[in-house]
N, C-alpha and C positions, 0 to 999 in steps of 0.2 A: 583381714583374712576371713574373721567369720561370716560377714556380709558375701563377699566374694566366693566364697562355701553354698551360703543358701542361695545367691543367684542362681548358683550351678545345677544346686537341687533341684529347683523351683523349675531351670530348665531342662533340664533330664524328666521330672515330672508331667512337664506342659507336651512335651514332646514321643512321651509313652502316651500321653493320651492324644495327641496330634494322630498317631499313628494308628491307637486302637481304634478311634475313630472313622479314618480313612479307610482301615480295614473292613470296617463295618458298611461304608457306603459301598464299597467297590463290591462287596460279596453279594448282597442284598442287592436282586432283580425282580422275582415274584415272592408274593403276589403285589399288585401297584400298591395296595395301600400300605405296609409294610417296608415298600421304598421310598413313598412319597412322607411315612414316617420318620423312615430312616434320614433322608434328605431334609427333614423340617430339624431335624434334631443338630443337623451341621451345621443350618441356616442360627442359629441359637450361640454355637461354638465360636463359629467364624463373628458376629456381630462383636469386634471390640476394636479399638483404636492403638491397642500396642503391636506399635510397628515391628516390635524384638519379635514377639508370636508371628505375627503375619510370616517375616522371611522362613519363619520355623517351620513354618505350615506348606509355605514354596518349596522348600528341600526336601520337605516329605514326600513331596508330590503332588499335594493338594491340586493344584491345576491338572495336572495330567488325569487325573481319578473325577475330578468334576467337569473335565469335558468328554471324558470317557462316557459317563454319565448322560449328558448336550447330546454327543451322537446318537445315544439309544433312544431317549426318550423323542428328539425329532424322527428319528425312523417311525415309528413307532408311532406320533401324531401326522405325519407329511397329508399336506391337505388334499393333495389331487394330484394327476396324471404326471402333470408338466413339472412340479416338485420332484418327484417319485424318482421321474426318468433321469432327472439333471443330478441328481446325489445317487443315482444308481444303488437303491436299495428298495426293498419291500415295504411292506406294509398295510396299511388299509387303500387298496387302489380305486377309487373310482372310475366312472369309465365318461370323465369329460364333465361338459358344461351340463347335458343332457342328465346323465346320472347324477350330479351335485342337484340338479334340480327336482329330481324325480325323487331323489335321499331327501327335500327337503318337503319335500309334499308327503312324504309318510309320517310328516310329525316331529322331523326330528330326533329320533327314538335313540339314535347312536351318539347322538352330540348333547348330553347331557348338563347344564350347565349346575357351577357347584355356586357354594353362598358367596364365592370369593370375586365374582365377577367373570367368569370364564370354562371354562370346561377344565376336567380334571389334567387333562395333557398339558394343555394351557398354564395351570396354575405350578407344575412341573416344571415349566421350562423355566418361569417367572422366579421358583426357588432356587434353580441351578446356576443360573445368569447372575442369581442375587448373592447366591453362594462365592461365585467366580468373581465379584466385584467385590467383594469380602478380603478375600483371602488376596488381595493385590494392593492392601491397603497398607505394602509392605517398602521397603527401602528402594531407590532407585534402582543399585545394584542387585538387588533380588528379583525387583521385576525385570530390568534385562535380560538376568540370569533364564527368568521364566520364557523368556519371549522366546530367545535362541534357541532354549528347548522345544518350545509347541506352538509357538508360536502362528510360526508359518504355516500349519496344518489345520491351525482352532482358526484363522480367520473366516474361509466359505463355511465353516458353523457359524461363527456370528455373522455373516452374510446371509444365511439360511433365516435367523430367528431374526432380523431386524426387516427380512422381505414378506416374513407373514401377514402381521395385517394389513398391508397393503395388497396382498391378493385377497384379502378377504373383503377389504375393501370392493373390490373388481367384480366379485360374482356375487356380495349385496347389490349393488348397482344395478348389473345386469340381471338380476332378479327383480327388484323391484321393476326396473325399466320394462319386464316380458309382462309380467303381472299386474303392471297398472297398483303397484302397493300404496295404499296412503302414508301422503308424506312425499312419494315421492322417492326418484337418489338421494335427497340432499337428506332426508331422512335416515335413509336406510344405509349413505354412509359415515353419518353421523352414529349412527348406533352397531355398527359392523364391528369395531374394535372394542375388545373386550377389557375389563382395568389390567388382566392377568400379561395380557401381551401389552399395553403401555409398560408395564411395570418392567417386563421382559428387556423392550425396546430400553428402555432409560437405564437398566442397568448395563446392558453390553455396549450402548455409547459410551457409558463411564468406562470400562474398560479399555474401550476406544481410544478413548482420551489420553489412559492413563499411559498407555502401549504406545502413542503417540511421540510421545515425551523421551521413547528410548533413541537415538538416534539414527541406529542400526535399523530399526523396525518403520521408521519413513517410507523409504522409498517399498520394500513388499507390500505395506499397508494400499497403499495407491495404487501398484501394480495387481491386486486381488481383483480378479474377475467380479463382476458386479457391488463392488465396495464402492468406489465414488458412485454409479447412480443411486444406490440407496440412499446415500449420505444425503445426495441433495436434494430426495423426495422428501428427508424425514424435515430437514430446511425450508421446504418448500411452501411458505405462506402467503401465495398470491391466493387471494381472497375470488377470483373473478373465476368464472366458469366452474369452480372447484371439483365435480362431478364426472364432468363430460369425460369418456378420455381423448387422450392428443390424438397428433397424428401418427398414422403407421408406424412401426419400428423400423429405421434406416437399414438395421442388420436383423433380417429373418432366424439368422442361423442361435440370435444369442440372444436367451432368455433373461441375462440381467438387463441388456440394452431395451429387449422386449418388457421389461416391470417397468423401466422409468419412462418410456414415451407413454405406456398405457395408463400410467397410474394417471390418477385425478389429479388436477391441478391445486394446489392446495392441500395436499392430502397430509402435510404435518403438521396442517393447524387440528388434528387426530391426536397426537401425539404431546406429550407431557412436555410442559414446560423444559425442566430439566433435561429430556431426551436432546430437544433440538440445541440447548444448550453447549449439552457437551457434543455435540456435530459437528458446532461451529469452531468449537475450539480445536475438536481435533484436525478438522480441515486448515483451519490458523496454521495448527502445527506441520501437519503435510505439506504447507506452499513454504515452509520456512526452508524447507530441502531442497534447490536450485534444480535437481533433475526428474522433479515433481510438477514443477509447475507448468512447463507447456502441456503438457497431459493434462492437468486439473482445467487449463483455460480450455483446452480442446472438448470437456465433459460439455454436453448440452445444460443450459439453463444452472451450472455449477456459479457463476460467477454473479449474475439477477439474482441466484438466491441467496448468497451469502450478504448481497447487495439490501436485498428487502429485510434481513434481517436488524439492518439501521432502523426500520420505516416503522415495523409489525412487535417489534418486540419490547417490552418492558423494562428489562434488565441493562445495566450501565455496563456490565463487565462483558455481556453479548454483543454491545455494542462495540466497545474497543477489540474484542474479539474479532468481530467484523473489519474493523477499521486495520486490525494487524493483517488479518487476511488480505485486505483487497492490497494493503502493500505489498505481502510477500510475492502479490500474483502478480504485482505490475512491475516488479523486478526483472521478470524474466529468466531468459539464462541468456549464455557470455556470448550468442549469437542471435538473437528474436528480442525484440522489444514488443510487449506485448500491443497490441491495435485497441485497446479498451478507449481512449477519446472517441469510438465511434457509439460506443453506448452509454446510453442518455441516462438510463436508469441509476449507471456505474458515476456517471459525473455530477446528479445528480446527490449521490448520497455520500460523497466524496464533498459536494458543498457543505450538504447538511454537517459531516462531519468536520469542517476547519471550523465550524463553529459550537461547538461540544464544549462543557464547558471542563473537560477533562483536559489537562495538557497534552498530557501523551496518546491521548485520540485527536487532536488537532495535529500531535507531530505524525501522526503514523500518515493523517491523511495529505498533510503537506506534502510528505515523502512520496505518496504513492503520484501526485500530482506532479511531482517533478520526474518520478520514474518515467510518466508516462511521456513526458516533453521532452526526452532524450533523443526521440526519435521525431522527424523533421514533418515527416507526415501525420502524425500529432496534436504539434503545435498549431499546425494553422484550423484544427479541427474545434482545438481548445479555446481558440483566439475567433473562433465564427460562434461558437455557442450561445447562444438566444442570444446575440447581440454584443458580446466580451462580456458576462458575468461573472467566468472564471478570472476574467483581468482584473472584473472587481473587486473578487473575493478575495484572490491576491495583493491590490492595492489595500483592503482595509485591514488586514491580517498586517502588513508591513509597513504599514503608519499606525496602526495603534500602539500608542504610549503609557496603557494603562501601568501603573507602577507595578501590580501583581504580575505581569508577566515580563517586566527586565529583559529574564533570562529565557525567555521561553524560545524554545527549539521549530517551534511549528513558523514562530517571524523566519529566521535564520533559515529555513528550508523554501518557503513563502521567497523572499527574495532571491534566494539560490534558483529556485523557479522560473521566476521574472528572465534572469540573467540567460537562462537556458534557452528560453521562449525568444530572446534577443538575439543569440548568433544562430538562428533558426537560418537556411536557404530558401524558405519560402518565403518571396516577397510579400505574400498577402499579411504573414503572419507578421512581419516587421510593420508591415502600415499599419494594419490593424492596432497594434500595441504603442502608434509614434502618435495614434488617431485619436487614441484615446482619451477620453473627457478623464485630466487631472492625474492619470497616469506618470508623466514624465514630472510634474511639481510634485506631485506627493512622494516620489524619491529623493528627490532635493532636499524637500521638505524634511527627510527623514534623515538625512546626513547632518542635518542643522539640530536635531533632537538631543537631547541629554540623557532618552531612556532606551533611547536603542543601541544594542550589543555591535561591538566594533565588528563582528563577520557581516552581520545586520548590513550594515552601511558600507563594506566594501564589497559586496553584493551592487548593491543600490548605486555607488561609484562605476563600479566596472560597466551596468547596465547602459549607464547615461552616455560612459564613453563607447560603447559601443552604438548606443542609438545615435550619437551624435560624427560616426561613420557610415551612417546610412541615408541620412536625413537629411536632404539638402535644397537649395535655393531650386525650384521659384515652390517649392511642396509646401501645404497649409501650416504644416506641424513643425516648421523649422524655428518659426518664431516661439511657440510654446519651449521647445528644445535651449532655445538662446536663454530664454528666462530662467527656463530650471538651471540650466549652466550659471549661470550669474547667481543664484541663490544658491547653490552649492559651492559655490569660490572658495568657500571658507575648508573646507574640507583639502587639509594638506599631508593625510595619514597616509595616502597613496599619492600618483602623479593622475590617478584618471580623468579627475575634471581638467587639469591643465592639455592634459595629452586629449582628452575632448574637443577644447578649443583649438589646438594645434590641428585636427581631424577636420573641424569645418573651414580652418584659414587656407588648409590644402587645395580644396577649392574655387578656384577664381570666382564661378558665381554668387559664394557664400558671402565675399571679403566686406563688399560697400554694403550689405544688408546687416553684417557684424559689427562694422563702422558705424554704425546708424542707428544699432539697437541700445535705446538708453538702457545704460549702469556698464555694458560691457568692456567698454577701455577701462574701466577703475577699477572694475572685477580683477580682472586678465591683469591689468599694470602690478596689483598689490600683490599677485601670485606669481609675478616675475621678479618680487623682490622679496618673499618668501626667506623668513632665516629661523634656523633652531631645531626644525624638525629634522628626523631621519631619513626624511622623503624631502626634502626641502633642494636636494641641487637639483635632483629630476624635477621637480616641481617646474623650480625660474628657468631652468633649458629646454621644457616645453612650452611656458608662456611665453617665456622670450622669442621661442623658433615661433611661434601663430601671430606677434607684434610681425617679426619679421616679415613674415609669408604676406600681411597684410599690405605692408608697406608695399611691394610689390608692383600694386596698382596705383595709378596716379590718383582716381576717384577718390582714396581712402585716405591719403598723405593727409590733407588739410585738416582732417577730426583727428588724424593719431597727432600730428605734430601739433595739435593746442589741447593735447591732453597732458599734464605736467607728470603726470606718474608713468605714461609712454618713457616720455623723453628721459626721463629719471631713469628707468630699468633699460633700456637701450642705453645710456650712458655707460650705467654698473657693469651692464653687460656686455661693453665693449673694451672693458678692462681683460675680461677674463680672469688669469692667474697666475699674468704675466706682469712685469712691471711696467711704472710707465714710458719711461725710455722706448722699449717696444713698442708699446700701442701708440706714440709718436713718430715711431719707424713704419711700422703697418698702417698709420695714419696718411703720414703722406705717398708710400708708394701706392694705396688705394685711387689717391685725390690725381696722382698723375696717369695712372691709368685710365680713369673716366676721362679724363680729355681725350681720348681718341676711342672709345665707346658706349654704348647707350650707359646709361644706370642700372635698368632693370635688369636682374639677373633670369637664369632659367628655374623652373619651380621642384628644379631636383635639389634634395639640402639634404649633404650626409650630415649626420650628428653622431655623435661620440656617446656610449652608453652610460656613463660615468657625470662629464663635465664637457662644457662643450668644444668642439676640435676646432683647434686652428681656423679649418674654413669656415666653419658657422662662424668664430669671432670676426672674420672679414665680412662674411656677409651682415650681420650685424654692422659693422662700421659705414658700409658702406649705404644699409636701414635709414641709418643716424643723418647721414650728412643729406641724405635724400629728404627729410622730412625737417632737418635745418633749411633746405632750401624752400620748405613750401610753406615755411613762416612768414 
């Protein structure tokens, strides 16, 4: 109880001064130094890591009073005309490019820089942003609390302060570029951002981030007028042209549209580590909201840059960052699959990452690889790229055995892939993948493994059997296909290999090429007499029904009937699970029927789901006495 007393104290204490405090920033406007006093002395309060404070400091109002603060002091610095106009407020107005230029041939005189790296406005905003990342280092439910409240109206402020130096960027440029400056742009935009706005920038991403996190606050965050192109200037670390700016702005009428085509290419390799950091995270977190993401694919240069961040950046945790993003993006929503297999940079770094040595950045990327193969015009995009690289990537991802990944998810989505890529309609995409140098064996291969995971291999099952209804005589790839089928024989956890072979024996042109490929009769015989497993009657009802089918043809009689495990399983399998009395009765009405018509039957064969029906047991009998006679 007395503990439970002085927490109480302690909070009622923390909390008269949360407030005298608040009271003091909110009052205090002149004179600047006396605010930015006041403001340095919050910045002191707010730096601690107790979460209990933090929400304290939420219900006070602490947000509401320090972005009260954000609006005045941005009024109050707004750097030129086209700022001024779009936030509809006063200020210091220049009068354009012309005026910025002729203010700056006077020396400078107004923009006085402090020891902190920036001008005194600058170093303002830098405490308030720092303040507002402070005070949010509070409980989940308190930052939601916060969001709901101001959320939606604090965001075009942080849109405001994360758009500055990057105009500032614009008219060093175009100042050096009128002036002939040494150095150059690359100079002058290399030195245009001040530490005060990095510092500014890296704090309200953190905010960004954290605000991300709330679920509610997804989709408005996205929906914020010039929030996504910011986001993916401060991302943006194409190293190439970095200065120039783009091309025209597609929409005249909108000044965010108009900052992210203008800015500099490159222009977040400006910007702090940690800014673009937490950018990416919070874009991560924005595509994770299904009614986010064709809008995020639709931003220009959003998806390259999220992409280059695999390439450009240092950090492990940006990377998987990256890697969650580009999943969430190629998820789509419940009607669009996203068209990303058209870009090279996105498939690319999609390779790079199945090979991270991160698990869960190999699964993200697996995932986004399959997201993207859902869609048919995709796959054959995926399956053309420099050659099948991507079939590569996926063959060596789903044959590796290494014991540290067992269990790993990115194999399991890897082969989920493949199988995707298989009931694809585009025939280029099926050739492509039936073409493949070691493709169709190294699935085999992988059903015969010890270290791969049972979804692993019925991925890899189902693949074969669906390649092996596609893939047919007189095509280069059928003999590959036979082989792998014969090396996976063994595999009786499902029926697909048998139901495989049943799928090429359906074909008449297949039959004497399946007769004739060594190991196939002794494959097929031992899986027609299959006992023990779960799968084991579908198993011998589908190698039984592909013996049959084969029989069919006269060509093929002579190799099935002096194959002893044929004759053995068409025996077994002429019993059914019936006695034998029966199958001496079904015996001989068969034998007197064929005296008055051919043998060969028609190649329609109903089969029973379960065990085999009746007429398969006839036709079977009738396999038998066919291939007794071409002994």
């Amino acid at each position: 109880r007395c503990v439970k007393m002085q927490q109480s104290e302690y909070l009622n204490c923390n909390e008269h001064a949360i407030y005298n405090l608040l009271i003091a920033v909110n009052m205090t406007i002149l004179p600047h130094d006396v605010r930015v006093s006041c403001i340095a002395q919050a910045c002191d309060f707010f730096d601690h890591r107790d979460r209990v404070a933090h929400d304290s400091e939420l219900r006070e109002g602490a947000a509401n009073v320090l972005l009260q603060k954000l609006a005045f002091a941005l009024h109050l610095n707004c750097e030129d005309e086209e700022h001024v106009n779009r936030n509809g407020s006063g200020g210091y107005r220049y009068g354009g490019t012309d005026a910025i230029v002729a203010h700056r041939a006077r020396g400078r005189a107004a923009v006085m820089p402090s020891p902190g790296g920036g001008t005194d406005g600058e170093q303002e905003i830098a405490m308030i942003a720092s303040c507002l990342e402070m005070v949010h280092r509070a409980s989940p439910e308190a930052i939601a609390a916060s969001f709901e409240e101001v959320g939606t109206e604090a965001l075009p402020l942080m849109v405001a302060v994360m758009e500055r130096p990057f105009r500032r960027i614009q008219r060093e440029v175009r100042w050096a570029e009128k002036e002939n400056m040494p150095g150059g742009p690359e100079r002058a935009a290399a030195t245009a951002v001040s530490r005060a706005q990095k510092l500014a920038v890296q704090k309200i991403t953190k905010l960004l981030a954290i605000y991300s996190l709330v679920p509610q606050a997804k989709i408005p965050m996205a929906r914020c007028p010039g929030m996504l192109p910011v986001l993916v200037t401060i991302i943006d670390t194409h190293s190439f042209n970095r200065v120039r700016p783009a091309a025209p702005a597609l929409h005249p009428g909108s000044n965010s549209r108009r900052l992210q085509t203008q800015a500099a290419s490159g222009a977040g390799l400006y910007m702090t580590e940690a800014a673009r950091f937490n950018t990416i995270a919070t874009l991560t977190n924005l595509a994770a909201a299904e009614e986010n993401r064709m809008l995020m694919l639709a931003e220009p240069s959003l998806v390259d840059n999220v992409a280059r961040v695999v390439h450009n950046e240092r950090s492990d945790v940006a990377r998987q960052c990256s890697a969650l993003a580009i999943m969430n993006l190629s998820n789509g929503d419940r009607e669009h699959v996203p068209e990303m297999a058209g870009n090279e940079l996105v498939l690319e770094t999609i390779l790079r990452l199945m090979k991270d040595d991160q698990p869960e950045t190999r699964r993200n990327a697996a995932v986004a690889l399959f997201n993207v193969a859902c869609a048919d015009r995709n796959t054959v995009r995926l399956a053309r790229y420099r050659d099948g690289i991507i079939l590569e990537a996926l063959i060596e991802i789903v044959s590796n055995d290494d014991p540290n990944r067992t269990r790993d998810e990115a194999r399991i989505n890897a082969a989920e892939t493949l199988f995707n890529m298989s009931c694809s309609e585009v025939r280029e995409t099926t050739d492509r993948m039936a073409d493949h140098t070691g493709l169709l064996e190294s699935l085999a291969m992988t059903l015969r493994s010890n270290g791969a995971a049972l979804e692993v291999k019925m991925y890899c099952a189902a693949t074969l059997r669906r390649m092996a209804e596609i893939i047919h005589a007189p095509q280069p790839s059928q003999g590959a296909l036979l082989t792998a089928l014969i090396k996976a024989s063994g595999w009786t956890r499902t029926a697909c290999i048998a139901e495989a072979f049943r799928s090429q024996a359906e074909v008449s042109e297949n039959r004497l090429h399946m007769a004739e490929h060594h190991g196939l009769l002794n494959a097929l015989s031992k899986m027609a007499l299959a006992v023990g497993g779960e799968e084991d009657d579908r198993v011998r009802e589908a190698a039984v029904s592909a013996i049959e089918l084969m029989s069919r043809d006269e060509s093929t009689r002579e190799a099935l009937a002096h194959n002893e495990g044929v004759i053995m399983a068409l025996t077994r399998a002429s019993y059914g699970n019936d006695n034998a009395d029966e199958f001496e009765t079904t015996n001989s009405r068969v034998a007197s029927q064929n005296s008055s018509r051919q043998t060969t039957e028609s190649d329609t064969t109903p089969l029973g789901d379960n065990r085999m029906s009746r007429d398969q047991g006839r036709l079977v009998q009738v396999a038998l006495k066919n291939l007794v006679a071409a002994m």
